[in-house]
C-alpha positions as CSV (number, residue, x, y, z in Angstrom):
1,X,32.0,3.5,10.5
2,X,34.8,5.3,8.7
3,X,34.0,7.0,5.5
4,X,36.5,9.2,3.6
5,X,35.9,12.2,1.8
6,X,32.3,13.4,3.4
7,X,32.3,16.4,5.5
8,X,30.9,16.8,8.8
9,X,27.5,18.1,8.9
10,X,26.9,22.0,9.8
11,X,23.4,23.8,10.9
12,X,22.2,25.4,7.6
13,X,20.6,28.8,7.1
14,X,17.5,29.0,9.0
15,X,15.1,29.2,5.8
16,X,16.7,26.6,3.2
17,X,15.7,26.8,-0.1
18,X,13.8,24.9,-2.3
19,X,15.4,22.4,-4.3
20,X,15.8,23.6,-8.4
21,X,12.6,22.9,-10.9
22,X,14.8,20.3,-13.1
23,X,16.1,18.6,-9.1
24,X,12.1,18.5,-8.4
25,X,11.1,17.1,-11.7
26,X,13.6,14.3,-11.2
27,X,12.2,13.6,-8.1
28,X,8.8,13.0,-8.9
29,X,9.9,11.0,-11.9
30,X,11.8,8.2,-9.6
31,X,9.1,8.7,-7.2
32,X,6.3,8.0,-10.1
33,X,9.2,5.1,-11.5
34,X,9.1,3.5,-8.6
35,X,5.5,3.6,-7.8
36,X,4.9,2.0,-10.4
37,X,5.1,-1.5,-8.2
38,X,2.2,-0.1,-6.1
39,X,0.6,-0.1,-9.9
40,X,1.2,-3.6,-10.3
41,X,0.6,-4.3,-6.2
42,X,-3.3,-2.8,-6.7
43,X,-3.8,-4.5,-10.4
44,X,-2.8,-8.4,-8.7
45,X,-4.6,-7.9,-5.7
46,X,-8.0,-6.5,-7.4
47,X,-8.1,-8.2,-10.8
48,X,-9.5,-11.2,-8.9
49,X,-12.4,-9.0,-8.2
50,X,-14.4,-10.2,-11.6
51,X,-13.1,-13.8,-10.9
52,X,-14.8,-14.7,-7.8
53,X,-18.2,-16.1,-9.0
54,X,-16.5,-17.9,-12.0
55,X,-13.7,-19.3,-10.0
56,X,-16.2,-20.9,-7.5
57,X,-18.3,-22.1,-10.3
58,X,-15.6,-23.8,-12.2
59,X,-13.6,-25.6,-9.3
60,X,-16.8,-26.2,-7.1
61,X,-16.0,-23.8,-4.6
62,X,-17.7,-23.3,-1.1
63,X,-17.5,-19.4,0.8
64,X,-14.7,-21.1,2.9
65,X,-13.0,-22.2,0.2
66,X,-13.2,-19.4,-2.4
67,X,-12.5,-17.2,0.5
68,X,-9.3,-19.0,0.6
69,X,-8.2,-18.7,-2.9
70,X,-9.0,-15.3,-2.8
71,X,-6.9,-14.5,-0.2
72,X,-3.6,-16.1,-0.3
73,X,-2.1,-13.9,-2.1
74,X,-2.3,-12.3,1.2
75,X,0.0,-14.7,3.1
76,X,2.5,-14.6,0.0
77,X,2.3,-10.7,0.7
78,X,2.9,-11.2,4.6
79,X,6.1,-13.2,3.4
80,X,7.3,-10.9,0.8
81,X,7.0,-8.0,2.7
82,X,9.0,-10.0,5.6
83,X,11.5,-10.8,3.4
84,X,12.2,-7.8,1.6
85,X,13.0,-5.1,4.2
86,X,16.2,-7.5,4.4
87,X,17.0,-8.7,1.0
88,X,17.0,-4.8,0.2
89,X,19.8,-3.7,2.7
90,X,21.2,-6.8,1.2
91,X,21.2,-6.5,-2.6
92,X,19.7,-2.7,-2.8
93,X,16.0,-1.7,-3.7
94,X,16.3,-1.7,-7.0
95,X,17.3,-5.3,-7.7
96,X,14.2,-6.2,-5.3
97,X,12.2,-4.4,-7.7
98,X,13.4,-6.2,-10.3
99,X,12.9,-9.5,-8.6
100,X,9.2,-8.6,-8.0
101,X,9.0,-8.0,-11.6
102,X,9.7,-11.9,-12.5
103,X,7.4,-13.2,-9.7
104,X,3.9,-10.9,-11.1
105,X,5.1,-12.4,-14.7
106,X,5.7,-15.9,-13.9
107,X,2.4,-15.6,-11.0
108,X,-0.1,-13.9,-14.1
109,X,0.6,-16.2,-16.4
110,X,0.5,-19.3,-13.8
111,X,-2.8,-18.2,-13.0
112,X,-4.0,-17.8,-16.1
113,X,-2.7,-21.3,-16.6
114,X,-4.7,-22.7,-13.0
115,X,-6.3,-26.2,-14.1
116,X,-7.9,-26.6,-10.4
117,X,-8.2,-24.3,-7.1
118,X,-4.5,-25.8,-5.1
119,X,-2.7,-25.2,-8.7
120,X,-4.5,-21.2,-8.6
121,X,-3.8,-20.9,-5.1
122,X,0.0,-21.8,-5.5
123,X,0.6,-18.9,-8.4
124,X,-1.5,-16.7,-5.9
125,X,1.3,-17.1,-3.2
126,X,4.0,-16.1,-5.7
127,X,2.5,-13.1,-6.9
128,X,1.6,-12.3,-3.1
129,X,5.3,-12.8,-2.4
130,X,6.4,-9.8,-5.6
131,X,3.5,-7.7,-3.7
132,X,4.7,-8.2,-0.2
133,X,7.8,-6.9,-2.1
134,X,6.8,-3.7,-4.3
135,X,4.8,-2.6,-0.9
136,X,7.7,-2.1,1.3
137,X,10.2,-1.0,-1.4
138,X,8.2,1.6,-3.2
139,X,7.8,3.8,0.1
140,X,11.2,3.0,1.3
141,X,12.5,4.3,-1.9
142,X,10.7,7.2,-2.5
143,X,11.4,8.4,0.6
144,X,15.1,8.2,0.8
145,X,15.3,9.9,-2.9
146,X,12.1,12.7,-2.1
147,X,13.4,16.0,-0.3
148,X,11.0,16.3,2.7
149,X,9.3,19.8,1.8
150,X,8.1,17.1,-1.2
151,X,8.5,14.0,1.0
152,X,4.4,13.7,1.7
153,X,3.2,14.2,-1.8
154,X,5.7,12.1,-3.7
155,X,4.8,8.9,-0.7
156,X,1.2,9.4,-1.8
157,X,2.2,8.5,-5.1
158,X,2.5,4.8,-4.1
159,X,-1.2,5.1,-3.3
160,X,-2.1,6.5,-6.3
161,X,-0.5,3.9,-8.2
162,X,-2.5,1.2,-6.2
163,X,-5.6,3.1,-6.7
164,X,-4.7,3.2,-10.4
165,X,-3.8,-0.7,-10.5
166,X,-7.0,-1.3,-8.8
167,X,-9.1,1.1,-11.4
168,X,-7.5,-0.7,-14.0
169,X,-8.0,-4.1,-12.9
170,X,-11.6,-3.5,-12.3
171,X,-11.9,-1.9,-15.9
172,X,-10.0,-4.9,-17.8
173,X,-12.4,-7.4,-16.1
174,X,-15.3,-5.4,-17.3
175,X,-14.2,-5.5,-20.5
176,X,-13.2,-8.9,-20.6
177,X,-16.0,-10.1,-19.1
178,X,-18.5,-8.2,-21.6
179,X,-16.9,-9.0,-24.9
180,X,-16.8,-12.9,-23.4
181,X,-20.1,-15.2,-24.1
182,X,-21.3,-15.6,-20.9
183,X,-19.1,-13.2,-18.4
184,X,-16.2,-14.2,-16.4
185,X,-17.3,-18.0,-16.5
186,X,-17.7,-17.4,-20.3
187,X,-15.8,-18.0,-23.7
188,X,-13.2,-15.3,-24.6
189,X,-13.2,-14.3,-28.5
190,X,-9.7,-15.3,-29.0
191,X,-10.1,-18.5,-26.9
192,X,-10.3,-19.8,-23.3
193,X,-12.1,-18.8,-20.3
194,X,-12.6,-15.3,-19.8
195,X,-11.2,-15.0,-16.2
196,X,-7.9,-17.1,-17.3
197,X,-8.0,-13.4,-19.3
198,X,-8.1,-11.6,-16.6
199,X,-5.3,-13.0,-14.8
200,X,-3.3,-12.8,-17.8
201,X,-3.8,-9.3,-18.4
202,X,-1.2,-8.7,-15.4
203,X,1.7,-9.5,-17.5
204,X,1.6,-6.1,-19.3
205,X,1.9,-4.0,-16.0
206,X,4.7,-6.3,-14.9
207,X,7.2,-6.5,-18.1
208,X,6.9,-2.3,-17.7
209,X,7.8,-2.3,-14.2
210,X,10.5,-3.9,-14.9
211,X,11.8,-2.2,-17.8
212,X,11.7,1.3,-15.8
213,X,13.3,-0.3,-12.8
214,X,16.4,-0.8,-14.7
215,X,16.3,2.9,-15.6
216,X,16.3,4.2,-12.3
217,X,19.2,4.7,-10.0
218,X,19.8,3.3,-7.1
219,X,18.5,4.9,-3.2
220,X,21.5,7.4,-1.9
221,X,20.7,5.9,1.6
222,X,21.6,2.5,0.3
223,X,24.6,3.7,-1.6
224,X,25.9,5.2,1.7
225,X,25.5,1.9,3.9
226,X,27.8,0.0,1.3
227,X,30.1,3.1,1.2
228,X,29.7,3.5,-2.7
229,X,29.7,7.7,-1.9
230,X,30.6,8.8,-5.5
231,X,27.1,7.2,-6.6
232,X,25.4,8.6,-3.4
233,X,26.5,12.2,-4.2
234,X,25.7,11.9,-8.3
235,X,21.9,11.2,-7.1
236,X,21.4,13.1,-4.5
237,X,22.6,16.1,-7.0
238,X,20.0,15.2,-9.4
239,X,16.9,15.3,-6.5
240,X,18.4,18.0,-4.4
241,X,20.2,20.4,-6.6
242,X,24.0,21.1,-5.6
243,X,23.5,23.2,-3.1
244,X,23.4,20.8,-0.1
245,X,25.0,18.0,-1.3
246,X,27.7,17.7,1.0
247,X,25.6,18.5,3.9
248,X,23.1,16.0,2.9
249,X,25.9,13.5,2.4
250,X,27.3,14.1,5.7
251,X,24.2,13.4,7.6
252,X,23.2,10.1,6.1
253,X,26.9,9.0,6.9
254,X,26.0,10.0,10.5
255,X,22.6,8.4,10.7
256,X,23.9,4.9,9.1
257,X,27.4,5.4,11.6
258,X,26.6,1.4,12.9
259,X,29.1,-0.8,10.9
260,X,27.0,-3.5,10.7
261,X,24.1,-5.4,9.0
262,X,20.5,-4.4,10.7
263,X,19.5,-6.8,12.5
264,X,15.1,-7.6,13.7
265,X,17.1,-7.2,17.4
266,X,17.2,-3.9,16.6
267,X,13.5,-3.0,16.8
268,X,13.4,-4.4,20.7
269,X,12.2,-1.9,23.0
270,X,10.3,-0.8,26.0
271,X,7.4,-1.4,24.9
272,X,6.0,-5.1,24.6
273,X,9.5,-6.1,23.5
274,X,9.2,-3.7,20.8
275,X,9.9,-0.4,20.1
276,X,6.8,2.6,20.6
277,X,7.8,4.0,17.2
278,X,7.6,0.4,15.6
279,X,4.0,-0.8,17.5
280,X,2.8,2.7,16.3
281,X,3.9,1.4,12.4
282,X,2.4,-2.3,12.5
283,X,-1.0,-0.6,14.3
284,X,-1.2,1.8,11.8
285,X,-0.8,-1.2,9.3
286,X,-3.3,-3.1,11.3
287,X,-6.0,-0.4,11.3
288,X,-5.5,0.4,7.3
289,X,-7.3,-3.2,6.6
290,X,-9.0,-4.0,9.9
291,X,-11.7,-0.9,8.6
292,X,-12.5,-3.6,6.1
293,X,-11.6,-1.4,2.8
294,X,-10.5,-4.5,0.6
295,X,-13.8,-6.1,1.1
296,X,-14.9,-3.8,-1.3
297,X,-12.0,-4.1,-3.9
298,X,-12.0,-7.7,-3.2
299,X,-15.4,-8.9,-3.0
300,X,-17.7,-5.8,-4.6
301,X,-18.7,-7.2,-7.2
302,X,-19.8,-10.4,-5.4
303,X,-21.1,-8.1,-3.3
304,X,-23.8,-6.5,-4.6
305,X,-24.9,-9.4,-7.0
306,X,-25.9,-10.9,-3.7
307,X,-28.1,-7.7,-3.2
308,X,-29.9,-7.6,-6.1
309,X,-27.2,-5.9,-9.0
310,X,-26.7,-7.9,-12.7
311,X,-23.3,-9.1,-12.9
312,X,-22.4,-6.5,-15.2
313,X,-24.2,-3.7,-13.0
314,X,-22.4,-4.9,-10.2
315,X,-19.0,-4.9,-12.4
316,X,-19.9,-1.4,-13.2
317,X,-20.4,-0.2,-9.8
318,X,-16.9,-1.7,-8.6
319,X,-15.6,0.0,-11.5
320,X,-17.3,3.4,-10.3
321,X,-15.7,2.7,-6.5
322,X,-12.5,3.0,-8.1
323,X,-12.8,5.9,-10.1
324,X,-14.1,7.6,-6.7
325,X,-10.8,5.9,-4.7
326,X,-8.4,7.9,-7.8
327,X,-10.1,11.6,-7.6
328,X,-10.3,11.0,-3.9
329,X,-6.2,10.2,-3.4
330,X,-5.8,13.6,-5.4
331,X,-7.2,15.1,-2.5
332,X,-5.2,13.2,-0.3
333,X,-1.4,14.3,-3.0
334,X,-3.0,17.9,-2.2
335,X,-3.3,18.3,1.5
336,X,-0.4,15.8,3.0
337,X,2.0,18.2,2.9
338,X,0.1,20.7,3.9
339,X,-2.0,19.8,6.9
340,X,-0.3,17.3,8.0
341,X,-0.5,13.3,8.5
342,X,-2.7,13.3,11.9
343,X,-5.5,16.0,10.8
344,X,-6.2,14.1,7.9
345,X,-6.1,10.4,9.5
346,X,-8.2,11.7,11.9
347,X,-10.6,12.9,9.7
348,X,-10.9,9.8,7.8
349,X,-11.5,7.2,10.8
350,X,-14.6,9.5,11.5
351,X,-15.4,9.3,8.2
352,X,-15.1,5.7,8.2
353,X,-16.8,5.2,11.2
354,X,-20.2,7.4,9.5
355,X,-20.1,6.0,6.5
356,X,-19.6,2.0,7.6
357,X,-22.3,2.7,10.2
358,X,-24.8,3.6,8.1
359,X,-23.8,0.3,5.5
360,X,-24.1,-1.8,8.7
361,X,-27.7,-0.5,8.9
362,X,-28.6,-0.8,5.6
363,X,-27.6,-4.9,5.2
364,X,-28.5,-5.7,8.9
365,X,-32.6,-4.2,7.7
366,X,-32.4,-5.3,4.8
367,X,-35.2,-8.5,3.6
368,X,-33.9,-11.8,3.6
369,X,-34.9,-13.7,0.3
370,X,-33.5,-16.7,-0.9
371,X,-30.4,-16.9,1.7
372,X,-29.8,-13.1,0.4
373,X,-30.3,-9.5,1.4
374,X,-32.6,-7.8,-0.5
375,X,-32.3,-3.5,-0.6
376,X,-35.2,-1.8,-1.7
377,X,-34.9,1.2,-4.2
378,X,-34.1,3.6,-1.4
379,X,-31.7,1.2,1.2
380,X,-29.8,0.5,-2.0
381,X,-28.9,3.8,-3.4
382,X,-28.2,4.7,0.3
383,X,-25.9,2.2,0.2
384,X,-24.5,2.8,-2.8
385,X,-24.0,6.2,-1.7
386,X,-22.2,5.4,1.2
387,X,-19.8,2.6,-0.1
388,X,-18.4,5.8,-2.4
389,X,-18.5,8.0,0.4
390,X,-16.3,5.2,2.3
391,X,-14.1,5.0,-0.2
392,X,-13.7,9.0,-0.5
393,X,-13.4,8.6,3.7
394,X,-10.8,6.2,3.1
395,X,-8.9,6.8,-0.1
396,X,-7.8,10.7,0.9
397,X,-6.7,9.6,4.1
398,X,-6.0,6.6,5.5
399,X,-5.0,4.8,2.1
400,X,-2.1,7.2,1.2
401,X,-1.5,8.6,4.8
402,X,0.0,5.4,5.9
403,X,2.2,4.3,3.3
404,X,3.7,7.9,3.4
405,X,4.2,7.5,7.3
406,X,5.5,4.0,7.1
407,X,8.4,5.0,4.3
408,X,9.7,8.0,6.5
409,X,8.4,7.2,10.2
410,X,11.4,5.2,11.3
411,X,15.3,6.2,11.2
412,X,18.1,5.5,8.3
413,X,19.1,2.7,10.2
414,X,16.3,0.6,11.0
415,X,13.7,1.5,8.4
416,X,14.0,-1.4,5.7
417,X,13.2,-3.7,8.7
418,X,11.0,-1.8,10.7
419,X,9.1,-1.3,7.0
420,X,9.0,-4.6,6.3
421,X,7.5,-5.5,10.1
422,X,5.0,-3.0,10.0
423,X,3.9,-4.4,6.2
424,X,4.0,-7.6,7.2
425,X,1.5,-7.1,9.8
426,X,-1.0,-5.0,7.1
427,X,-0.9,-8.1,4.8
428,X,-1.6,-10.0,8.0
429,X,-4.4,-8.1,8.7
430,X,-5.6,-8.1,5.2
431,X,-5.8,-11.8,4.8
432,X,-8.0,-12.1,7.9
433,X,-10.3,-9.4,6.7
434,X,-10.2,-11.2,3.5
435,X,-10.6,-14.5,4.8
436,X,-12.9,-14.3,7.3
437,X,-15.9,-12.1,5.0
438,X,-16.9,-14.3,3.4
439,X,-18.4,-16.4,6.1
440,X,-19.6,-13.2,8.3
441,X,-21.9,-12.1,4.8
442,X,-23.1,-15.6,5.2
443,X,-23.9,-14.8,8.7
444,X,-24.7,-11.3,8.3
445,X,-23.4,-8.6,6.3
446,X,-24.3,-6.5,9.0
447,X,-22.2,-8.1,11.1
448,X,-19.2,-7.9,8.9
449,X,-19.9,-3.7,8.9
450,X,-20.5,-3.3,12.0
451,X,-16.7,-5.1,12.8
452,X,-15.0,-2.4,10.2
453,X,-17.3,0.6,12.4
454,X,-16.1,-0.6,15.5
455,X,-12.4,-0.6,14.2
456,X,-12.8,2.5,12.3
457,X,-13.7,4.0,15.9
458,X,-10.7,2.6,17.6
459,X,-8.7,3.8,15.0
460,X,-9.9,7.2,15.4
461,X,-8.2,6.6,19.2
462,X,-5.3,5.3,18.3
463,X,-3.7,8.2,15.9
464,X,-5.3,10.7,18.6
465,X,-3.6,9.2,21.8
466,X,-0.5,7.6,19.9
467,X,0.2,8.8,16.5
468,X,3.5,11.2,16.4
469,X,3.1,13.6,13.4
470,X,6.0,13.5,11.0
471,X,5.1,16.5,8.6
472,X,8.3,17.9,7.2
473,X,11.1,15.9,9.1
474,X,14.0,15.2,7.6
475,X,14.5,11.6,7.5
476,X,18.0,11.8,9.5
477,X,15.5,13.3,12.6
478,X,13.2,10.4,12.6
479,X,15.8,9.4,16.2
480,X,13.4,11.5,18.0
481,X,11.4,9.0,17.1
482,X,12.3,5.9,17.4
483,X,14.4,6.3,19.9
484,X,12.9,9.0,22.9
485,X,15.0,11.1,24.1
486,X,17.7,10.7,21.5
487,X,18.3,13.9,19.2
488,X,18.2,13.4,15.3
489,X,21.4,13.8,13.0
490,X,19.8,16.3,10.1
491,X,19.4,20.1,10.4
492,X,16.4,19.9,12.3
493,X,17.7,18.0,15.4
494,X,20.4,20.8,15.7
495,X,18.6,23.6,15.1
496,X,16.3,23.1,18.2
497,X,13.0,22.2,16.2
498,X,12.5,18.4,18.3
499,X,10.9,17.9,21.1
């Protein structure tokens, strides 16, 4: 497509320099502004942590059944994440953001509202349509507004924001639930139910997303497709400095040169009808759940009432999980850009695979009494110690790792799609992790670990035989990519440093 007034791109110096302090700062805050949805995407998703017993008390609930309400949000999530990749090349990311603002308030305080199990399950779905949403534009945005020396670190910060929702969610159920008569099924002080509280709660989170999304500007990337290049230059000044500008502007224009709408045709390839680079995206999705990690943000506090913990012990302990899952995605913000994506997903499937195995020992020995695993005083601060040890495998690794791969892994043109695919899939995948544990604890909780080891393991063989590493790739290079064979637009590409 035609575009007037941008430059054609030329090879820069061999060592380009850093972007200024005050570009940098402005970075991280849009980064940390838009993140801000992965905030709201971990607070939804975990608050019904606390809920779980008291939900299945009040509406009568069997393990199928609670299993369902708990987890379709989940199918609103596959749906919204569908959806959104679209709608966002459509109306631009910002306005999505906005969108998903309205669906957490209306779906927290519908909730909230729930007078039976269908009427919960309804507000469920929309607020798992605004987190379908928020997970495939915060990493789409971030990346096309991070430079790529910062591109790893600034991606994390979507994880750190879920971690962050999730901590918080946890805490404001504790809270709730021990200032109520009775815990979660109890009285609140200023009226109602405690876990219509908890529900409610949401709505603070989601009347600030949306405040700050209407402070933010729009993605450059976005601003190039519909040819608005005045805007596109004003904010790539503010993250980049002024010193590349032009260049910068040039090679978007190149990497977006198909006049026309993306289309899902556009991911076919060799491979399966699909292309490699867009199986490698929805497998990577796949893997982040099928290792079983939101069973323990989900269903922890169920989890270890059922092996022997008070309910506010066992609220405690989630709460402590999630404290460990914050420090750990520091760790993960420090080495991204500096080791790489593969070392460190590597590192945590292994991790994963140690950690889950031992769990799956633990509950699969454990005493039966009443219908319930029992751990003795040294099984159960083993496996205390190795849930937090999971979550450290997890959290600095595979948690962050893969929503910074998924915003940058796929090129200019096809990467709201291909995002929305590959998060589509993860949602997917969570629901039937989600669905399905309750009835495998029923069978065996050893069972259930054992399923997240094995996958843990084959996910350790996947990244090593098929992950590419994206470490400081300009997004205009991802081609190479997605398309094999094909040489990249950006400074890289022409400078001799793809395969």
């Amino acid at each position: 497509m035609a575009f007037q007034g941008v430059p054609e791109p030329v090879s820069p110096s061999p060592a380009t320099p850093p972007p200024p302090s005050h570009a940098t700062a402005t970075a991280v805050l849009l980064a940390g502004a838009a993140a801000l949805g992965g905030f709201l995407f971990g607070y939804d998703s975990s608050v019904i942590n606390g809920t779980v017993d008291a939900l299945q008390s009040q509406f009568q609930l069997n393990a199928v059944e609670i299993g369902f309400v708990v987890s379709a949000a989940l199918l609103g999530c596959a749906a919204g994440a569908w959806f959104a990749g679209r709608l966002a090349d459509r109306v631009g990311r910002v306005r999505v953001m906005l969108l998903a603002s309205l669906l957490f308030v209306a779906s927290s305080l519908g909730s909230a509202l729930a007078f039976n199990a269908w009427d919960l399950t309804f507000w469920r779905l929309a607020g798992g349509l605004a987190i379908g949403a928020a997970s495939v534009i915060a990493p789409a945005y971030i990346a096309e507004i991070a430079p790529a020396e910062l591109r790893g670190r600034l991606g994390s910060l979507q994880q750190m924001a879920i971690v962050l929702g999730i901590f918080a969610a946890l805490v404001a159920d504790y809270v709730i639930a021990r200032v109520s008569d009775g815990g979660a099924a109890g009285e609140f002080p200023w009226g109602g139910s405690a876990w219509r509280w908890m529900f409610a709660s949401a709505v603070i989170p989601a009347v600030l997303y949306g405040v700050i999304a209407m402070t933010i500007p729009e993605s450059p990337r976005y601003l190039v497709k519909k040819r608005e290049l005045g805007r596109a230059r004003e904010v790539l000044a503010r993250v980049m400095g002024r010193g590349d500008v032009e260049l910068k502007l040039g090679e978007i224009v190149r990497s977006l040169s198909r006049d026309r709408p993306v289309r899902l045709r556009d991911l076919r390839g060799p491979r399966l009808g699909l292309l490699p680079i867009v199986w490698a995206g929805i497998l990577l999705s796949v893997f982040q759940q099928f290792v079983g990690i939101n069973v323990i943000f989900y269903y922890s506090s169920s989890l270890w009432q059922a092996v022997g913990f008070s309910e506010n012990d066992a609220m405690l302990t989630s709460v402590i999980n999630s404290v460990v899952n914050v420090l750990a995605t520091l760790v993960a913000i420090a080495l991204v850009d500096r080791i790489g994506r593969r070392p460190l997903l590597l590192a945590g499937a292994a991790g994963m695979a140690v950690t889950l195995g031992v769990l799956t020992v633990c509950f699969a020995t454990a005493p039966v009494v009443d219908g319930k695993p029992t751990l003795g005083a040294v099984a159960g601060a083993l496996a205390l110690v190795s849930a937090n040890l999971y979550v450290v495998a997890f959290a600095a690794t595979w948690g962050p790792v893969v929503w910074v791969m998924l915003g940058e892994m796929f090129n200019n043109f096809i990467r709201a799609s291909a995002l929305a695919v590959a998060a589509a899939a993860q949602w997917i995948a969570n629901w039937v992790i989600t669905t399905t544990f309750p009835g495998l604890s029923g069978i065996s909780l050893g069972l259930a670990y054992g399923l997240y080891t094995t996958f843990s393991v084959l996910a350790f063989v996947f990244v090593l035989r098929a992950v590419p590493e994206t470490k400081g790739r300009e997004l205009e290079d991802m081609d190479a990519l997605a398309f094999p064979g094909r040489r990249g637009t950006g400074a890289a590409a022409k400078d001799g440093e793809l395969p």
